[in-house]
Every structure is written in structure tokens, then in C-alpha cells.
ZAMARDO-426490 format. One line per 10 residues: number of its first residue (from 0); their letters; for each residue x, y negated, z negated of C-alpha. Coordinates in nm, 3 decimals, always signed. Layout:
REM ZAMARDO-426490
NUM> a> X,Y,Z  ... .
REM end
This chain:
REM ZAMARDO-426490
0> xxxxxxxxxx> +0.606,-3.521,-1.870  +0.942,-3.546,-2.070  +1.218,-3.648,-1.823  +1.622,-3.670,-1.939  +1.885,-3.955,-1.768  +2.187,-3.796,-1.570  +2.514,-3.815,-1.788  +2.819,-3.951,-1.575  +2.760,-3.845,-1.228  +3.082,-3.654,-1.114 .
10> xxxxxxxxxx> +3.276,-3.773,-0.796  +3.206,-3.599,-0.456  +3.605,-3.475,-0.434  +3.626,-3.378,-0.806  +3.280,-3.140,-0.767  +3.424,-2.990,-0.450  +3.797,-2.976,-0.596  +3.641,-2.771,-0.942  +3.443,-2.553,-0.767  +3.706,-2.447,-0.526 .
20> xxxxxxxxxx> +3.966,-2.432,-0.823  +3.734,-2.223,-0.999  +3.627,-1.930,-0.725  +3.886,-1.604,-0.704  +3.912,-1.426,-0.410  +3.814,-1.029,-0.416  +4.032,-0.817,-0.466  +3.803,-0.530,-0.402  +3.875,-0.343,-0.060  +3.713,-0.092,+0.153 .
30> xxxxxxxxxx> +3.786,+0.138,+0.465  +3.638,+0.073,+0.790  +3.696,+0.269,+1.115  +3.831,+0.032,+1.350  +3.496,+0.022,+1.556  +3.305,-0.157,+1.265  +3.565,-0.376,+1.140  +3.513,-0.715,+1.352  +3.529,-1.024,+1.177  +3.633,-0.888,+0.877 .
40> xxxxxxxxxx> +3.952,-0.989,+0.687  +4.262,-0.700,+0.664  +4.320,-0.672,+0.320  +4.703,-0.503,+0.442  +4.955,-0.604,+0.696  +4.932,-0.306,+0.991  +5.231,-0.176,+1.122  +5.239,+0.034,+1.460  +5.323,+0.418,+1.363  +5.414,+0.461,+1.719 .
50> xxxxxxxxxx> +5.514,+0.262,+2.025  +5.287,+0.195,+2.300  +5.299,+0.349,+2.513  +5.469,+0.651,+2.379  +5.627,+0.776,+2.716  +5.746,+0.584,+3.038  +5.367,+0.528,+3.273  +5.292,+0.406,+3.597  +5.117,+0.071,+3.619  +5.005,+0.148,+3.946 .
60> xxxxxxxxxx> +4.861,+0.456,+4.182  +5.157,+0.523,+4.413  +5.419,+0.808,+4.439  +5.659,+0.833,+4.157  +6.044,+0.897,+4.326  +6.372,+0.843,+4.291  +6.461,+0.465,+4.377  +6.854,+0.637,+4.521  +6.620,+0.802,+4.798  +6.485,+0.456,+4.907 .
70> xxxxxxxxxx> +6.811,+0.267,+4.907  +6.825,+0.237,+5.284  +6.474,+0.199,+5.360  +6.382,-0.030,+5.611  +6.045,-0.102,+5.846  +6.188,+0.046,+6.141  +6.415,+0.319,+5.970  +6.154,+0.441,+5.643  +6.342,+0.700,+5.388  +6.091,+1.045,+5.440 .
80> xxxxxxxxxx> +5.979,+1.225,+5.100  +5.834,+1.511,+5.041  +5.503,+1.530,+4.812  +5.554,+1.813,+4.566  +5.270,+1.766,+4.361  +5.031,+1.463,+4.179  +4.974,+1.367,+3.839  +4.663,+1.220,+3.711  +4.668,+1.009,+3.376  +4.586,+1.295,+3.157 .
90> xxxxxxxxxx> +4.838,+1.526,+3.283  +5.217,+1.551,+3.301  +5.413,+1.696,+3.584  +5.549,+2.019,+3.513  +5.883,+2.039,+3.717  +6.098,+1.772,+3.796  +6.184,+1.520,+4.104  +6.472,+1.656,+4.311  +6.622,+1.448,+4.596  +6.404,+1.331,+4.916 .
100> xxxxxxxxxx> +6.066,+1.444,+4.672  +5.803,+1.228,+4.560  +5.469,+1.318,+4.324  +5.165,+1.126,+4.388  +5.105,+0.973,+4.051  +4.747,+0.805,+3.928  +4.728,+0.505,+3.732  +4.849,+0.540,+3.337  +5.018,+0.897,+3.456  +5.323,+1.006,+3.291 .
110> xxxxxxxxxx> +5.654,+0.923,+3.518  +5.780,+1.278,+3.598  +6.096,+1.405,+3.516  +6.376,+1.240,+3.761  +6.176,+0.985,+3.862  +6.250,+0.629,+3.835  +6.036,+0.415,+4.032  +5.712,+0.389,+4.151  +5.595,+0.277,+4.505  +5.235,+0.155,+4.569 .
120> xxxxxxxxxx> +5.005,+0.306,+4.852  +4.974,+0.052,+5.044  +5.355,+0.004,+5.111  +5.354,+0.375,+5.255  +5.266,+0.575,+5.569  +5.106,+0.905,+5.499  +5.180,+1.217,+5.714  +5.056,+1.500,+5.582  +5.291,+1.631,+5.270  +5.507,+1.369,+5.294 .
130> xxxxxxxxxx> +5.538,+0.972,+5.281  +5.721,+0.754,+5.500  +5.888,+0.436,+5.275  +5.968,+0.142,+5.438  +6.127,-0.075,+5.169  +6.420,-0.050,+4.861  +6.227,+0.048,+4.559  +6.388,-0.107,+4.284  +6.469,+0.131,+3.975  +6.221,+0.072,+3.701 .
140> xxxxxxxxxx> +5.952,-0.068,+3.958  +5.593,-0.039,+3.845  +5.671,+0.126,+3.540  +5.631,+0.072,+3.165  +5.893,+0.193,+2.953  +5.759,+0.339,+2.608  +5.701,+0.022,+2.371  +5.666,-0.150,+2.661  +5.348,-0.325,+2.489  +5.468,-0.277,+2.136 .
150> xxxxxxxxxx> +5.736,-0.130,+1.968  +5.702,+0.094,+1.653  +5.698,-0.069,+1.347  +5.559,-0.382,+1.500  +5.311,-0.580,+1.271  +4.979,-0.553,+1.462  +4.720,-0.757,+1.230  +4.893,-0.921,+0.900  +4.744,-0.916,+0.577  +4.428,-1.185,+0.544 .
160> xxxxxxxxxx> +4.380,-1.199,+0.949  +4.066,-1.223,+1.066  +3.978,-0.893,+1.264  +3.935,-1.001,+1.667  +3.773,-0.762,+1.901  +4.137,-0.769,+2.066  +4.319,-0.680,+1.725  +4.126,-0.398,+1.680  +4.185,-0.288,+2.026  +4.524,-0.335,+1.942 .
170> xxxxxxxxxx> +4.503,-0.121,+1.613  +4.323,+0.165,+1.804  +4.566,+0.194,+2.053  +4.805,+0.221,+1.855  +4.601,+0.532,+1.707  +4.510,+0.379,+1.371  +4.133,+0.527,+1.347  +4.090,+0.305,+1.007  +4.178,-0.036,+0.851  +4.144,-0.171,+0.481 .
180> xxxxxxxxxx> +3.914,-0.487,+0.443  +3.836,-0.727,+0.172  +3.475,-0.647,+0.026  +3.252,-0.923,+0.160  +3.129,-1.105,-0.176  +2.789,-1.061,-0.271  +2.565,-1.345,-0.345  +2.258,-1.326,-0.510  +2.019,-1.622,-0.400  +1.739,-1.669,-0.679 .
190> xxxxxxxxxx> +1.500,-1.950,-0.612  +1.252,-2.050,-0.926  +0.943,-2.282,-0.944  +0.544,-2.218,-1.053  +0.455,-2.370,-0.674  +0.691,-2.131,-0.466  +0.521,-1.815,-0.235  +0.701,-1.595,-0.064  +0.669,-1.575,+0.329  +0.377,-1.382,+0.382 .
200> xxxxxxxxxx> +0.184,-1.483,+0.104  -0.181,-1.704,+0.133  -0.151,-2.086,+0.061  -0.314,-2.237,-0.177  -0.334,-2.593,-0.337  -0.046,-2.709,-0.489  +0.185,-2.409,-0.335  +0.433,-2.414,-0.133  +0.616,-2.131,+0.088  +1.014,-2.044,-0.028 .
210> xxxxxxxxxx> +1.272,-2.143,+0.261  +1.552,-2.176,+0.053  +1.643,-1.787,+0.035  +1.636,-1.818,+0.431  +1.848,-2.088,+0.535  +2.106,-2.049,+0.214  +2.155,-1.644,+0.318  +2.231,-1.713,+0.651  +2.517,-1.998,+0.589  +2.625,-1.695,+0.297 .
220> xxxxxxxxxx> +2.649,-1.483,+0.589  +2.820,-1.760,+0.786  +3.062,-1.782,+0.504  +3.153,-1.472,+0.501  +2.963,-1.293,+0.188  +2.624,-1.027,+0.165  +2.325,-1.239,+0.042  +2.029,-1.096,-0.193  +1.805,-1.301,-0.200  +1.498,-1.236,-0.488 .
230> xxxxxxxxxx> +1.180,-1.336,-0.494  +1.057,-1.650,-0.633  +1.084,-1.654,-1.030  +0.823,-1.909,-1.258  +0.931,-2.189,-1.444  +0.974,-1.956,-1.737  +1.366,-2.010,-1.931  +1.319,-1.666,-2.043  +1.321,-1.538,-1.732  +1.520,-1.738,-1.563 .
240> xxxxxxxxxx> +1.786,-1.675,-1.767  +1.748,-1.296,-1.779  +1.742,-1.315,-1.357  +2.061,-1.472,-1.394  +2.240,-1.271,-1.670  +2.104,-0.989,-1.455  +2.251,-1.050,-1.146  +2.583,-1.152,-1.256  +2.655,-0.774,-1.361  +2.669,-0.696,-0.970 .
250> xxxxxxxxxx> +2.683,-1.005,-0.821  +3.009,-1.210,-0.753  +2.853,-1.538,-0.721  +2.483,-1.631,-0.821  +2.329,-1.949,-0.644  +1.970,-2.038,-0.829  +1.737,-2.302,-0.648  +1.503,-2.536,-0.763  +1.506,-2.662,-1.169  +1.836,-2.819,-1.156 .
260> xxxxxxxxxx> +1.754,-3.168,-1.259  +1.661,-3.347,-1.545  +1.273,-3.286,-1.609  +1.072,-3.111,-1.832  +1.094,-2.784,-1.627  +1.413,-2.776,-1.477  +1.580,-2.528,-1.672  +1.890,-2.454,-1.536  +2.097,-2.730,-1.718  +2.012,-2.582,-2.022 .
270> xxxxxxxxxx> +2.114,-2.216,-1.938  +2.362,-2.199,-1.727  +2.608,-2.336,-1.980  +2.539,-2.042,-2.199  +2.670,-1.816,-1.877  +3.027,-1.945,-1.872  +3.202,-2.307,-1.856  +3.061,-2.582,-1.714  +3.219,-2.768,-1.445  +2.984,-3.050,-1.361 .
280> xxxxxxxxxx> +2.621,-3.140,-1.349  +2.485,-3.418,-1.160  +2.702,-3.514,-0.862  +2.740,-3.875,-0.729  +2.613,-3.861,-0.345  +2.274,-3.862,-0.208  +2.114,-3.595,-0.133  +2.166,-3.364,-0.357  +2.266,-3.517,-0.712  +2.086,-3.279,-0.942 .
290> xxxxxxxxxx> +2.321,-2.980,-0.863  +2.541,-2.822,-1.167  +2.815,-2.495,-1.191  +2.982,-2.300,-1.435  +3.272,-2.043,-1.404  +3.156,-1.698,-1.539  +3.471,-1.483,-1.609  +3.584,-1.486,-1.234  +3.245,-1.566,-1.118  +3.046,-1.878,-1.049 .
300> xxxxxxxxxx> +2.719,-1.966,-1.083  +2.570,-2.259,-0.872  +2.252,-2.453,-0.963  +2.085,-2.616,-0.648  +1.806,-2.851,-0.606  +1.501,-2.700,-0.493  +1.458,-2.973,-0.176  +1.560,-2.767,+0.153  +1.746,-3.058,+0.287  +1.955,-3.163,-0.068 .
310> xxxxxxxxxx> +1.972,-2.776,-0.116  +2.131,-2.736,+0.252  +2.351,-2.974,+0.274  +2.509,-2.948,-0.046  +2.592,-2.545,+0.069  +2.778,-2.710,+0.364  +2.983,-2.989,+0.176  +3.047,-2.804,-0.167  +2.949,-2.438,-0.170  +3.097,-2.312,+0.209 .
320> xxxxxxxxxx> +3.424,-2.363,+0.087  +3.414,-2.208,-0.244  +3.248,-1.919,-0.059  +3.499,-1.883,+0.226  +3.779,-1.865,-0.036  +3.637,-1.604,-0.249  +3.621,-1.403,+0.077  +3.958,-1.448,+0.191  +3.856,-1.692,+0.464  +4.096,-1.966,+0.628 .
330> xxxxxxxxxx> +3.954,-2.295,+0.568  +3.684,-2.485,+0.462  +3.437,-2.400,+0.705  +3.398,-2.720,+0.933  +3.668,-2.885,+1.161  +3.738,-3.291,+1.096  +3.661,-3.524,+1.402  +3.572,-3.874,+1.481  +3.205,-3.923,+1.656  +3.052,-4.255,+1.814 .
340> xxxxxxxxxx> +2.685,-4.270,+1.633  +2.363,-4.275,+1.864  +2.143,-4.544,+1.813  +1.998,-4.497,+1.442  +2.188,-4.692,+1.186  +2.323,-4.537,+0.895  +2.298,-4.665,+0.542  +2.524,-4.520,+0.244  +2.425,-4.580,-0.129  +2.554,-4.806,-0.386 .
350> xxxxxxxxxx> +2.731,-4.575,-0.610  +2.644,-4.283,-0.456  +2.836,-4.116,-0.138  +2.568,-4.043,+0.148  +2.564,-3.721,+0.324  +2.457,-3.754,+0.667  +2.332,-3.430,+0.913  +2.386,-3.509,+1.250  +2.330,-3.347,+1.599  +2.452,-3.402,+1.918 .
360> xxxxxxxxxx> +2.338,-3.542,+2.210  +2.595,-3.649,+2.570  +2.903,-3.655,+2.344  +2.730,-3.934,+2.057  +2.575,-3.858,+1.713  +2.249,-3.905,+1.614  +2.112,-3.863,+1.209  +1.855,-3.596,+1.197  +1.776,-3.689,+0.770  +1.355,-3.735,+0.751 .
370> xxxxxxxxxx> +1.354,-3.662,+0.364  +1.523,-3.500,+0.062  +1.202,-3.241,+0.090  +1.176,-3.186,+0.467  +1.327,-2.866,+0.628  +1.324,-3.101,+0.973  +1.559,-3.302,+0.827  +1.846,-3.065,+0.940  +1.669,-2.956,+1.252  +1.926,-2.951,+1.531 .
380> xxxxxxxxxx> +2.231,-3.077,+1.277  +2.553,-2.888,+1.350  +2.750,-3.144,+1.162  +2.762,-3.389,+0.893  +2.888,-3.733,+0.744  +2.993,-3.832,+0.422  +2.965,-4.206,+0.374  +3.160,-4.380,+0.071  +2.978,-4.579,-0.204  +2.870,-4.884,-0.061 .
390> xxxxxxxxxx> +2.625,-5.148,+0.153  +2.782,-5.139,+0.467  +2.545,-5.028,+0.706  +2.690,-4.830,+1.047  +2.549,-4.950,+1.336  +2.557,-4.761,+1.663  +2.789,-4.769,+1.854  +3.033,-4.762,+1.583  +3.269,-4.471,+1.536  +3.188,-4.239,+1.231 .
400> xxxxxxxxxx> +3.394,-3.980,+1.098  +3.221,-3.629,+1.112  +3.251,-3.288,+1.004  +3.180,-3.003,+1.262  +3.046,-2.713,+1.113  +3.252,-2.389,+1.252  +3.046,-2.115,+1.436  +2.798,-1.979,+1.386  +2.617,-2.299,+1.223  +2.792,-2.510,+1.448 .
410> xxxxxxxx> +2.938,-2.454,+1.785  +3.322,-2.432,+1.893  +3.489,-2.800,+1.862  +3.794,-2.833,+2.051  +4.037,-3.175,+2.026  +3.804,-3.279,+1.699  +4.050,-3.543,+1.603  +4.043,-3.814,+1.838 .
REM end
């Protein structure tokens, strides 16, 4: 079995910094109506083609009336109007408010002609047709004005905001039925090894079942981007390397597990160079040193070890990022904070930085790492650790620093930095 050394390992912050210097945001867009736009990015600023609202409403159900006819109102002396008519919120009074008149005007209704004011029901007595007010109404009371919520030519969503539920209420009030969106990146995930079955398949000796595609197409998803993931490929170069080439016509980055190291089958170092420019191979932290990249035109190509834990974690550190740019995301998917650690101890590596999963238990962290190879080993971890080169151990007790990952692989952190 023929194995190969590692050349110079490359630094932690150098593999993140090239990867992340090397992915392009899209540039490809696409309409959406407004109802199926959430959480994606607006590839255009929005400005509001009308005010809102466009005419003078009532915020309240009450009579709409002149506030001149009230100016003398008192409890034991009320001003007397007469009820001409009623608006609902669909409608618009056809005549207009003369002196000592009122209209009996639904919520959202359009303030009739003449009208200035609004007073509530319950600050009325009711005889018959007409309404007995026993206060001042105050011109202007219980009314919005037209742009009373937003003028025209407001900016409603800028260009690269993340679409809220309450921006695109905004948007559709504001009558916009559509909204331009940066195209989600698509990532093809293609996994490769002679011992991998797909889900679904019977076991056998020496096989094992693919989880990779699973876990790395949901943080894709997380990130932003439209996994593919293929089926298992062979230890063949041949095909490997035609999977790749393949996928690269129509997919904007291409992340290929398993066959990334330095033995007699892993392939990858040998053909992804021939894809595009290599920006590293074999990073210095543990787990998760046999990973490599290249830049292909304006896409990238990632090569991942085949361990689900190494594989994993190395998508959180190095890959979310990259990922979250290329879609026009804000950040690098976690949030910085400082945790006190449970009661495992934590080694680093000499010469090697140490990630670290962790999950969360009554406000401390705990390590969740079992093995390179062991899909448990992340059970439970919404965050992570990166230790420096080194012996010291961390003890608990001690404070670590931590990354959070951001929802949905993590849940909201609030006052991180401590």
C-alpha cells in the first residue's frame, strides 16, 4: 500500500483567507413574487412607487367629522351630529361632510371629504341618526395622513438585504407583486470510495453507508446555496475526474468527499490540480488535515476527507464562509463568544491547531469529539473551538473562546462577547 508524506501543511488563517479570496459572488438573478422570496438576498435596492397609505384613513372605527363642530364639547353640554352615512374600508364616501354631520367610518376607511378628525365609539352617545360628543376632537385625531407609514420613493429593502417576513410585507404593501434575488449557488456534493452504499442499500463486509452527502447538504442549505448531492463514485481516477469535470459545467462550486489524502487511492490530489489553481493541500489543524482546493475560472472545487467528523467540521471553519460569500450572505456564518468549558479537558496538538465541537449544557461547554470517523462526534455540537498549536491542556473551568454557529445549525446567541 504506497502512501505519500504531506508537503508543508498550510496555516489554519491562510486556508480560510485563500478560499474566501478565491469564491465570487453570483451575479445571476431571478424574479420571485414577494410570497416566495423569504430569506433570500435582494439583488436591487426597492424603492416605494407609492406612499402608504395612498389617501388620508382612519386608525380607528368611530365617526369621521369636522373637529370645528366639536370645539365646545363638553360632558354635560355634548356638540349633536347628524349621521349621514358610513364607510367601510373598501369604500369611499360619496358626498361630503357639511357642518353638525358625521359618517360612521370602519377601520382602514377612507376619511370623507370635509372631514378632519375621527372620534372613537366609545367616547359617544348614540341616539338614533345622530351622536352626542362629549369632548374637543383634535384636528387630525385618529387619522393617518397618506405616507403616513412611508413616503414614495422611500428605500424599502436595499440591495444585498436579507428578505424578512416583515420586508416583504413591507414590499407588498407597497404593491410591488415581485422582487429580484441573487440565484442561490448550486453545489454539487460528490462523495467517492469502493466501501461507500447509499442509504437504502444492504450491508455487507467491509461497506459502509454514505452520510457525508447528508450532513454537508444541509449546512449548503444553511449557507445559503442548492445542494446535489450524487451517488457514491469508486475509487476509479477516471471517473472521478470525469464526475468532477462534469459537474463543474452547471455547478458553481463542487465539494468531493473521501480520497483527499496521501494514499494509494486518494485521488483527488492528483486531479483536482488539473481543474484550475491550487490553493492549498494539507491544512495544519486536527481534524481534518487532508483537505485541498483549487479556483476553477470563478469556481472552486473543495476536496474533503471522507471521515464525517473531519469532513464536518472543516465545512463549518473553512467552507461556510466561502459559501455564504458566493451567495451574497453577511458574515461568516457563526457569532464569536467566550464559553466556560464543562468538565472534559481539552488538549490541542503540537503543530497542529485543534478544532473542538462543543454543545451546551446550563450556560458551560462540553466537547462532543469521539473520533475523526464517528458521526457522534458532532452529536449535539452547535459550536466549535479552535485551539492554537501547542501542549497546554484546558482544564474545566477555564474560559475558552468559542464560535456559535448561526441558525439553523446553531441557535440564536445574543451578548456572545463577554
Amino acid at each position: 500500500m504506497e502512501m505519500r508524506p504531506f508537503g508543508r501543511l498550510t496555516p489554519v488563517e491562510t486556508a480560510r483567507r485563500r478560499l474566501l479570496a478565491a469564491a465570487r459572488p453570483l451575479r445571476r438573478t431571478e424574479l420571485l413574487s414577494v410570497e416566495f422570496a423569504f430569506d433570500r438576498v435582494a439583488a436591487a435596492s426597492i424603492r416605494a412607487p407609492f406612499p402608504v397609505p395612498t389617501f388620508a384613513r382612519t386608525t380607528w372605527d368611530g365617526y369621521a367629522l369636522r373637529s370645528a363642530d366639536t370645539r365646545g364639547a363638553r360632558r354635560t353640554s355634548p356638540s349633536t351630529l347628524r349621521v349621514v352615512g358610513e364607510v367601510f374600508a373598501e369604500q369611499a364616501f360619496p358626498g361630503r361632510v357639511g357642518p353638525g354631520e358625521a359618517v360612521a367610518i370602519a377601520t382602514g376607511g377612507a376619511i370623507p371629504r370635509g372631514a378632519d378628525a375621527v372620534v372613537i365609539f366609545e367616547e359617544v352617545d348614540i341616539d338614533g341618526r345622530e351622536v352626542r360628543v362629549k369632548r374637543p376632537v383634535k384636528a387630525g385625531e385618529r387619522i393617518d395622513r397618506p405616507g403616513h407609514d412611508f413616503p414614495r420613493g422611500e428605500i424599502l429593502v436595499h440591495e444585498g438585504e436579507e428578505l424578512t417576513a416583515t420586508a416583504l410585507g413591507t414590499i407588498a404593501a407597497c404593491g410591488v407583486p415581485k422582487v429580484s434575488v441573487y440565484a442561490q449557488p448550486t453545489v454539487a456534493i460528490l462523495p467517492n470510495g469502493n466501501e461507500l452504499l447509499a442509504p437504502g442499500s444492504r450491508p455487507g463486509p467491509g461497506r459502509i453507508f454514505e452520510s457525508n452527502n447528508a450532513t454537508l447538504s444541509a449546512v449548503v442549505r444553511a449557507a445559503g446555496g442548492l445542494p446535489r448531492p450524487e451517488p457514491p463514485l469508486p475509487d476509479d481516477p477516471d471517473r472521478i475526474e470525469r464526475a468532477l469535470r462534469v459537474a463543474l459545467e452547471t455547478a458553481d462550486v463542487v465539494l468531493a468527499t473521501g480520497g483527499s489524502s496521501v494514499g494509494e487511492r486518494d485521488h483527488l490530489p492528483r486531479i483536482l490540480p488539473r481543474l484550475g489553481t491550487l490553493l492549498f493541500h494539507g491544512i495544519a489543524v486536527r481534524a481534518g488535515k487532508p483537505t485541498l482546493a483549487v479556483r476553477a475560472g470563478s469556481k472552486l472545487v473543495v476536496g474533503l476527507p471522507g471521515h464525517p467528523t473531519s469532513c464536518l467540521v472543516n465545512m463549518y471553519w473553512l467552507v461556510i464562509p466561502a459559501l455564504r460569500k458566493i451567495a451574497h450572505r453577511p458574515g461568516p456564518g457563526w457569532t464569536e463568544g467566550w464559553a466556560v468549558l464543562g468538565s472534559d479537558a481539552v488538549a490541542p496538538t503540537p503543530g497542529l491547531a485543534t478544532v473542538v465541537p462543543l454543545r451546551f449544557e446550563r450556560g458551560r461547554a462540553y466537547t462532543t469529539y469521539r473520533g475523526s470517523s464517528v458521526i457522534t462526534s458532532l452529536a449535539g455540537a452547535t459550536a466549535f473551538a479552535m485551539l492554537p498549536p501547542g501542549r497546554r491542556v484546558v482544564r474545566a473551568g477555564e474560559r475558552i473562546r468559542v464560535y456559535h454557529l448561526d441558525p439553523p445549525l446553531g441557535p440564536v446567541i445574543r451578548d456572545a462577547v463577554a
